[in-house]
N, C-alpha and C positions, 0 to 999 in steps of 0.2 A: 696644800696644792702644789706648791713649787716640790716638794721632796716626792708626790705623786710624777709628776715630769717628768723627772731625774729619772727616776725607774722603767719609767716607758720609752724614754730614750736609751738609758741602758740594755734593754729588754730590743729594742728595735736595731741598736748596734750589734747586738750580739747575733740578732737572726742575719742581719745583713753582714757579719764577720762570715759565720758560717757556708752560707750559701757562695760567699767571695772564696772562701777556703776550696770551697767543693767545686766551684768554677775551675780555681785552678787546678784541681787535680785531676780532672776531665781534659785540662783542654794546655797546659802546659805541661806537667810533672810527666806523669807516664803517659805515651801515647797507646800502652796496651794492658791486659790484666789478663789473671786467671779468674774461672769462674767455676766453682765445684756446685753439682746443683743432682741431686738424687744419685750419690754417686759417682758421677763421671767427670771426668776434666775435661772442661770446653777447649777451644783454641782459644789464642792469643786473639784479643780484639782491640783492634784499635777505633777509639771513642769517634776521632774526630772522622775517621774513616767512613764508620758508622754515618754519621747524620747525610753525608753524600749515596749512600748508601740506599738511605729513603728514598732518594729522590732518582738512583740511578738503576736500569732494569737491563737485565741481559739479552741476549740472544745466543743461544748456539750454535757453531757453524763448522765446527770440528769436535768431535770429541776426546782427541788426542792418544787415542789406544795406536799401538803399534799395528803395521799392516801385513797381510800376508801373499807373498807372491809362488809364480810359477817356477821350474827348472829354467825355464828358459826368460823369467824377469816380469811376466806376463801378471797384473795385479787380478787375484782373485777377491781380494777385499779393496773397500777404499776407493771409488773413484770420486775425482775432485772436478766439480764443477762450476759454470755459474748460474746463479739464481737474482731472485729478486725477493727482496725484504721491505715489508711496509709497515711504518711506526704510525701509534696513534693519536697523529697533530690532530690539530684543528681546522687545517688547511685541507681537509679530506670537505669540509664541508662548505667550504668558498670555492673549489677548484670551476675553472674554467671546463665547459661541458665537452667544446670542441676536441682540447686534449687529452680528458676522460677516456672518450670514445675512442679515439688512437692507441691509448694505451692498451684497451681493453679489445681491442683488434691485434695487438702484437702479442699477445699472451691468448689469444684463442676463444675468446669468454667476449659473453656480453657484455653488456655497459649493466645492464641490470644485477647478473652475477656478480661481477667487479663491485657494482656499490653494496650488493648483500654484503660480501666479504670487507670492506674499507667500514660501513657503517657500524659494525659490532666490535673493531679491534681495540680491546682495553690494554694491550700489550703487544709489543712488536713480532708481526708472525710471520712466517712463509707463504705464499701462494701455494699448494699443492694438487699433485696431482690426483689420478684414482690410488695410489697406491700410498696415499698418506706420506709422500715425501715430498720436499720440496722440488718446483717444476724444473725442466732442463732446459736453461735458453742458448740458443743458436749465435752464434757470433752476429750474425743481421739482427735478429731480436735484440742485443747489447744494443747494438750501436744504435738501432731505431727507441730503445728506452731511454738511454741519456741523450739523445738529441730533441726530446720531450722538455728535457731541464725543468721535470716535476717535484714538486718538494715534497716529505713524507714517504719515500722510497729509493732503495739505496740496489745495484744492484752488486751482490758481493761473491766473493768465491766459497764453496761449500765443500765440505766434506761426505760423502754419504759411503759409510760403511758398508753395507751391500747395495752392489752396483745394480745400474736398469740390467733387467734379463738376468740377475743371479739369481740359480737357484740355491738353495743353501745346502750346504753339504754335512751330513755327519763329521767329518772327519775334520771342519773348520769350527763345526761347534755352533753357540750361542752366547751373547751377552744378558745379561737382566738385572734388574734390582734387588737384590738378597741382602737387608740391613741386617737380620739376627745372624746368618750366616757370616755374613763381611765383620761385623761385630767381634766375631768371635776368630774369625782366622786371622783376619789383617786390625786387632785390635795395637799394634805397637805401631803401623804406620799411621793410624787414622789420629792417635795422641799425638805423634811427632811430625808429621810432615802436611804441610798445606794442601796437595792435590790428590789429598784421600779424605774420604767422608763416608760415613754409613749407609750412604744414599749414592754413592760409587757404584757405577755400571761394574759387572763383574764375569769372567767367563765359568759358565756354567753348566758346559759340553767341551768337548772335544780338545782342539789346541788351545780355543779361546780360554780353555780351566787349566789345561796344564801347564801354560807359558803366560798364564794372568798376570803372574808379577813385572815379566820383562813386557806382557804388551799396555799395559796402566799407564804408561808417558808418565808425562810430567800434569797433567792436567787439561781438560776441554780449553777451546778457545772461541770467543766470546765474541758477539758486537755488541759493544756498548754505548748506550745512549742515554740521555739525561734531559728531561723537561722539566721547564718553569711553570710557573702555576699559569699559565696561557694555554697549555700542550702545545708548545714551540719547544723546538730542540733548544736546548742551553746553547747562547753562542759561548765558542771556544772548544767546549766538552760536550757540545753535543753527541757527539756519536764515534767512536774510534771502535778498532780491533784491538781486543786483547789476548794476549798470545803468547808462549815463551818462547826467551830468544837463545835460547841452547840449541845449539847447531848441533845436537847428537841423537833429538828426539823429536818425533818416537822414531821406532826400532821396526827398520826389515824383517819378517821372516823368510827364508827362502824355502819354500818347500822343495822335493823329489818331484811331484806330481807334475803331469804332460797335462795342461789345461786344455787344449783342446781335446788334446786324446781321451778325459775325463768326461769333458760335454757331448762328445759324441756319443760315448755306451751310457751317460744316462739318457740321450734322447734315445737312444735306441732299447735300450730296457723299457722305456715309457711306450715308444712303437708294441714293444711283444706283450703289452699289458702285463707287467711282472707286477703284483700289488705287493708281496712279502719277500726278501730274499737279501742277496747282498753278492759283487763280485769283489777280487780283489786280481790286481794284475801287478807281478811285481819283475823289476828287472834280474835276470836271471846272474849275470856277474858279480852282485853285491847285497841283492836283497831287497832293492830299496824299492818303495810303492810309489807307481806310477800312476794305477788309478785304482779308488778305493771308492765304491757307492754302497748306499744302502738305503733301503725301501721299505713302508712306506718312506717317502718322502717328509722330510722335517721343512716345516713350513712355521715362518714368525707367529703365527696368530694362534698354533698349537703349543707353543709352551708351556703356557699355562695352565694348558687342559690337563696335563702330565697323564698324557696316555703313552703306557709304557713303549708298547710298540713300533710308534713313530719317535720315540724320543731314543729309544735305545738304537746305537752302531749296532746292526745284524752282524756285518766283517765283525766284529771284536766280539763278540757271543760266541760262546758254546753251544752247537746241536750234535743230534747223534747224527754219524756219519752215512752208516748205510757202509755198502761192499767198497767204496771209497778207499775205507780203513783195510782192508785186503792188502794192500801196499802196504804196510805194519806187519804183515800177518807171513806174509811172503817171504819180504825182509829176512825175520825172526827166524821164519822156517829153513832159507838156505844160509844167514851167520852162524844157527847153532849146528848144521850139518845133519837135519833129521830126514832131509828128502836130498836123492839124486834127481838130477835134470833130466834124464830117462824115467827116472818111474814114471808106472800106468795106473792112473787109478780109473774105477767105475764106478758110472753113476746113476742110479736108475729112475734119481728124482727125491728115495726118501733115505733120509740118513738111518731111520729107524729110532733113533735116542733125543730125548730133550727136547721133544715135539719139533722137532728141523726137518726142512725138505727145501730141493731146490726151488727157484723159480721158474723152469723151465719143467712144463709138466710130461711124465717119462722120461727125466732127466736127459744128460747129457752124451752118457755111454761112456767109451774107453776114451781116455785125456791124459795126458802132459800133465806138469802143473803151471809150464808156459800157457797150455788152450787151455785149463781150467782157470785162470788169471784172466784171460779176452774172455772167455764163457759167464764171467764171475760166478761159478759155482757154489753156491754155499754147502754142498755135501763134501766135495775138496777139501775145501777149508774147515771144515769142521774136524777133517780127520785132520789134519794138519795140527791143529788145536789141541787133539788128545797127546802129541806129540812133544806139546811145551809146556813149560810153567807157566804161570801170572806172572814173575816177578820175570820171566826172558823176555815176556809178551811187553810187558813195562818197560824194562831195559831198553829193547828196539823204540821203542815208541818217544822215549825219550830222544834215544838217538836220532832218531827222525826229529823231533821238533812240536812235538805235537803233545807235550805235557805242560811244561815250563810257557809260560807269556816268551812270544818272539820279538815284539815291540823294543825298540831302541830303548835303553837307560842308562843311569849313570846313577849308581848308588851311593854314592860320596861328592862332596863339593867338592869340585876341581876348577879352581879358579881358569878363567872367568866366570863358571857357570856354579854359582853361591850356594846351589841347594842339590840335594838330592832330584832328581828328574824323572819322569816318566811319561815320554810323548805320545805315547798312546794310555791313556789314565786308564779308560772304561774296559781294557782288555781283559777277559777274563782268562783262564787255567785251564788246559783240556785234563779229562780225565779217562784213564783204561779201568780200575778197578775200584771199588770204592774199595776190598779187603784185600793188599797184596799178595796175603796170605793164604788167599782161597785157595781152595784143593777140588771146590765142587766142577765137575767137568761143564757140567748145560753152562755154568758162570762163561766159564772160559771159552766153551765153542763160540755161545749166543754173542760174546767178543770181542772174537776170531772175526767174525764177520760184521761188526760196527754196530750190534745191538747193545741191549742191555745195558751197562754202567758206562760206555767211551760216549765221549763227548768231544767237540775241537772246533778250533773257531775256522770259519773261510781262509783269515790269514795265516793260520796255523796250517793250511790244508797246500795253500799257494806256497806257503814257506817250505814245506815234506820235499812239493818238487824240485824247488831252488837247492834243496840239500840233496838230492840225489844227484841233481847235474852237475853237484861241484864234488863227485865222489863220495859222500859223507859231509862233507865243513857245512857247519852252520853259519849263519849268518844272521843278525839281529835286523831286522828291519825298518830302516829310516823313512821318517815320510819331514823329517826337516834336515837338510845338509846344514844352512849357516843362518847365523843372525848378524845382520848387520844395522851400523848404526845410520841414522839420518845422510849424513852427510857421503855413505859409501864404506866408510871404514869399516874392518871387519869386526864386529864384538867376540864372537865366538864360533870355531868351527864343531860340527857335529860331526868325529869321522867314523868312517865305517866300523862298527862293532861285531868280531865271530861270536857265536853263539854260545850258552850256558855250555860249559865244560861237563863232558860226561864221561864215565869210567870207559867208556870208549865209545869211536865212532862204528858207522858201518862200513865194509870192507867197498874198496872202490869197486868190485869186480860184484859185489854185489848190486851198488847201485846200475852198474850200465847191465845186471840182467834187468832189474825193474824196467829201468827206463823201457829196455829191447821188449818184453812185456806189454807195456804201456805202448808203444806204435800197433802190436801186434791185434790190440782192442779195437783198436780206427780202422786196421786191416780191413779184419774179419770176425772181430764181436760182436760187444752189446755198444760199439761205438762205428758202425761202419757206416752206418745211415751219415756221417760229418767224413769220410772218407774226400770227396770233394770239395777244392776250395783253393784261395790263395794260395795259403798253405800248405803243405802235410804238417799235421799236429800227431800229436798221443797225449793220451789218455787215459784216464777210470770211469766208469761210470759207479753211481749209488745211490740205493731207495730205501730212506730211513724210514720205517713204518711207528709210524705216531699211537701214542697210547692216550688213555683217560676221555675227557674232550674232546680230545684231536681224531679219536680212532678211526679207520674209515680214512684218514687221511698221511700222506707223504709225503715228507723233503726229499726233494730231487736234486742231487750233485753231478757237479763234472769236474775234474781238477785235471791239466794238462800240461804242455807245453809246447812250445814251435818258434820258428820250423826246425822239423826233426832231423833236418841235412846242419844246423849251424844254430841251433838253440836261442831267443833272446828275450821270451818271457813264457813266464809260468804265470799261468790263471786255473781263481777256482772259482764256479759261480755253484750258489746255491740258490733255488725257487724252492718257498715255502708252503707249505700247508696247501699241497696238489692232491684234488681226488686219486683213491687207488684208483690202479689199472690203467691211469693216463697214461699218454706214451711220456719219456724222461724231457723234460722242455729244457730242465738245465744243457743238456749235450747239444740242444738244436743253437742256444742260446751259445755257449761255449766256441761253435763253427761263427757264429754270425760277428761274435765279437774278434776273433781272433783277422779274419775278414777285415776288419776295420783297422784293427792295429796294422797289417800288412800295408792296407791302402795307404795309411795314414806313414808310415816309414817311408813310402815312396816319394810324398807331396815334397 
């Protein structure tokens, strides 16, 4: 009996050694571990962290992404407000009815809505409004809800990444949840550093993808709170902000872009019922974009539908140009010396070869190749065509801007700036040939005149002009000058970049014929109907005829510039997929915007 004892006290010291052992190494020895578990390494946890942990629930109220502003400072993301936040005491269900009712009078809401929402809260949430965000209260609203001195609601300052009244723009992009994606690019931040997780908001468009890394901050910030088993806030720790105290973060962007000048041509593209298209207005000194929309309209709730169409930057697409591309063509034909500025040619309507004819039925008669340019002739240019190579027609077209991506980059880390860059991601490549080597003439005419294999994005088309008013010099096109840090200091400048070097430019005497060309359309061409206006502008017009699906229908271009006495921006807009035989809406479109930019100079 006595030596049965011994063992069971043996036996009961040892469980209680062990569990002593395992106390302390939970709760003195390491305050953190690793944990490998299907693979992957967890973070660092700490135990005693942990058990507060249980007991303590967040709120978000920032989510600490870097923000993006206007040329002129103006925030296009990010506006900071105040709200009001309500946790899930128990004091929601003793409250005094008097001061219920007041509350639920300074917030706009019944007493009966107010208690739907207070009766169901398992977690501390926001009031919202119809737009699923937290409400916007009024400075009178503040001071009328803390002179309440109600408990179970706190009112706090908030964050909301797109502002009341943003519309969201292609060119700012989109955030979202991508774990397999984030997994795999940002797999060395989410091991090493605490304010990355797989479940990390991530840009997934536009700048928000391509300056992801510089706009991730430091991490969301938080109101935290912490109840006792009453649902009373913990005294002491019941509820604080958690926040980092790095005065460098997050990170400025400063865009190029005129925000109002932006909001105004997309209200007014939404006035002309434009449902498919894209403009691009870029300043004509350096390149840089000023205002950059595209339609459909990217809207929060379609993300996830991933319909290409509303998801895809139109400006950063490739379409065929239409007689647009005539400016390539023209170019090519007085650099290589195959026309004088006297020749006559005739045109009776039909080229006779490659199934071509003009647009204009019993063509045009005897022309220039100045009026065959405002005429946009495509029997002209067709002969023009038999005149060149592919690889001259390439040549020029390069030279112009309109092969190569014109988008700002920096191929190489150059401190500050850690990585290879590309601020505009989604931009695609225009193309003139798929065979540079063709010798087939229809290849070449059909062209000549913006059919068949060319291709160019709006920006590429707004950029052509920018390089012809600067003589020939390219120019790469910024849509961010600087990043700056929290506090104002500069992180990094973006300076102006000239364009992909080409075995050569075009001659300056060549460009100011186009440009002279280009008024002579607005004169008395296919652009004279815009002749009237703030402005005097010029011009191209072009009608890319759609094949497969599409047939039956056409892209409608206009790409310009103004005013034509003192030059200060080149735009190109394109309307998509317009019945034949419409009249051209892009050129009516082109007067109405340019109109606004004039106005808007003046203010």
């Amino acid at each position: 009996m006595q030596r049965r004892a011994i063992w069971i006290a043996i036996v009961f010291t040892s469980v209680m050694f062990l569990y002593t052992c395992r106390l302390i190494y939970l709760q003195i020895i390491p305050t953190t571990t690793i944990f490998q578990q299907h693979g992957s390494k967890y973070k660092y946890y700490d135990w005693r962290q942990g058990a507060v942990n249980q007991r303590m629930k967040k709120l978000m109220v920032d989510d600490g992404r870097g923000h993006f502003v206007d040329e002129h400072g103006f925030a296009i993301t990010s506006e900071k407000y105040d709200t009001v936040a309500f946790f899930p005491v128990h004091a929601w269900k003793e409250i005094d009815g008097v001061r219920f009712n007041k509350l639920a009078t300074i917030l706009d809401k019944s007493p009966e809505q107010l208690q739907d929402f207070v009766r169901v809260l398992d977690s501390a949430a926001f009031l919202e409004d119809k737009s699923k965000v937290p409400i916007r209260l009024t400075e009178q609203q503040v001071h009328d809800i803390q002179a309440l001195h109600l408990y179970g609601l706190e009112v706090v300052s908030y964050r909301d990444r797109y502002p009341e009244q943003y519309e969201q723009k292609h060119f700012i992009g989109a955030v979202a949840e991508y774990p397999e994606w984030t997994d795999k690019v940002y797999s060395s931040e989410i091991k090493q550093l605490n304010n990355w997780s797989r479940n990390s908001k991530v840009g997934i468009l536009g700048l928000e993808y391509s300056l992801d890394r510089y706009l991730h901050g430091l991490g969301p910030s938080y109101l935290s709170y912490t109840l006792d088993g009453r649902y009373d806030l913990l005294s002491g720790i019941g509820m604080r902000r958690i926040e980092s105290s790095n005065p460098y973060y997050p990170l400025t962007i400063i865009t190029t872009i005129d925000l109002d000048l932006q909001n105004k041509i997309e209200r007014y593209l939404d006035e002309q019922k434009v449902i498919e298209g894209a403009i691009v207005l870029l300043d004509v000194t350096n390149g840089d974009v000023k205002a950059m929309v595209s339609r459909p309209q990217l809207l929060p709730g379609q993300l996830s539908e991933g319909n290409d169409s509303v998801l895809r930057n139109h400006a950063l697409t490739a379409y065929t140009p239409g007689s647009i591309y005539k400016i390539v063509t023209a170019a090519a034909a007085l650099e290589y010396g195959v026309v004088e500025e006297d020749e006559h040619f005739y045109c009776n309507g039909e080229y006779g070869r490659y199934g071509l004819s003009c647009w204009k039925e019993g063509g045009h008669g005897d022309q220039t190749l100045e009026e065959a340019f405002a005429n946009s002739c495509n029997v002209v240019f067709a002969t023009l065509s038999e005149r060149l190579t592919a690889n001259q027609l390439y040549e020029i077209a390069n030279a112009l801007g309109v092969v190569q991506k014109v988008g700002w980059h920096q191929d190489e880390a150059k401190a500050p700036i850690t990585s290879p860059i590309r601020l505009l991601a989604e931009e695609e490549n225009g193309l003139v040939f798929h065979d540079l080597n063709t010798k087939d003439g229809g290849v070449i005419a059909q062209s000549s005149i913006g059919q068949r294999d060319v291709h160019l994005t709006p920006l590429q088309a707004a950029n052509m002009v920018v390089t012809l008013l600067n003589r020939g010099r390219q120019y790469e096109n910024r849509i961010v000058s600087q990043i700056n840090y929290a506090d104002g200091q500069v992180l990094a400048q973006l300076p102006v970049h000239l364009g992909h070097e080409n075995k050569f430019n075009i001659h300056p005497a060549t460009a100011g014929k186009i440009l002279k060309y280009m008024q002579l359309v607005v004169q008395q061409g296919t652009g004279k109907s815009i002749n009237e206006g703030r402005w005097h502008v010029a011009g191209k017009s072009g009608t890319a005829q759609l094949s497969g699906k599409q047939t039956g229908h056409n892209d409608q271009w206009f790409i310009g510039y103004g005013p034509t006495e003192k030059p200060q921006y080149a735009l190109s807009v394109l309307v998509q997929e317009q019945t034949s035989g419409k009249r051209n809406q892009a050129t009516q479109i082109f007067r109405g915007i340019m109109d606004i930019v004039a106005e808007h100079k003046q203010q």
